[in-house]
N, C-alpha and C positions, 0 to 999 in steps of 0.2 A: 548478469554477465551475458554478454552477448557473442553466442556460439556460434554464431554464420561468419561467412566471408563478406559480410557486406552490409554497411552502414542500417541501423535498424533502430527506428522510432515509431515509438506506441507509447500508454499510457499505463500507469499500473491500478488496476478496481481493487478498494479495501474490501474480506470479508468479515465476521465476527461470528466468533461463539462464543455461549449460543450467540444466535441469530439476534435477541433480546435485548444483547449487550449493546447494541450499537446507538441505543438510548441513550446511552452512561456514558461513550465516547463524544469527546471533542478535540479534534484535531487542530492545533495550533501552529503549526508548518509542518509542510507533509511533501514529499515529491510529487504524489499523487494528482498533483493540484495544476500541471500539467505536463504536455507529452515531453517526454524525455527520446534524445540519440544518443547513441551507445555506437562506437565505433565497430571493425569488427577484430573479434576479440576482447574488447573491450570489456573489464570486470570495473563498479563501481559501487562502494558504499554510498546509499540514498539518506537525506535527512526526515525525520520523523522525530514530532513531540507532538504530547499529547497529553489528555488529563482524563481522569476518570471522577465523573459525577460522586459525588458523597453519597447521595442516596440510592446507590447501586446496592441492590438487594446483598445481603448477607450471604445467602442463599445462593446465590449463583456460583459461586463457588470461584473457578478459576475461567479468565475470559481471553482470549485468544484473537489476536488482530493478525492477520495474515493478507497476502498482496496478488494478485494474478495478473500477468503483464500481456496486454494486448496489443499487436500492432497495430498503426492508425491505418488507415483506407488509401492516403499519400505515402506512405513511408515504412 
């Protein structure tokens, strides 16, 4: 969602926990993949699929894909 009054494009970085997991991740269409504009105001469901390796440790228990959205340099 984009909370300014004014036209707003950046990119969003994937994190993972753990940090470990991001072995086991493969992203098969992702927004992330590049910069998005969001009006202002503008709220927007993003698409994301993905798949998680088979031989993702047992052990890791639960793994967490989260997103941090940066403005570009232009925009």
């Amino acid at each position: 969602e984009n909370l300014t009054s004014r036209p707003l494009t950046g990119r969003a970085v994937p994190s993972y926990g753990p940090a470990a997991a991001a072995a086991y991740f493969k992203k098969i269409e992702c927004f992330c993949f590049r910069d998005q504009t969001l009006a202002p105001g503008e709220k927007r469901v993003l698409p994301v699929l993905f798949v998680l390796d088979r031989t993702l440790p047992a052990d890791m228990g639960v793994v967490t894909l989260s997103y941090a959205f940066f403005p570009s340099p232009e925009g």
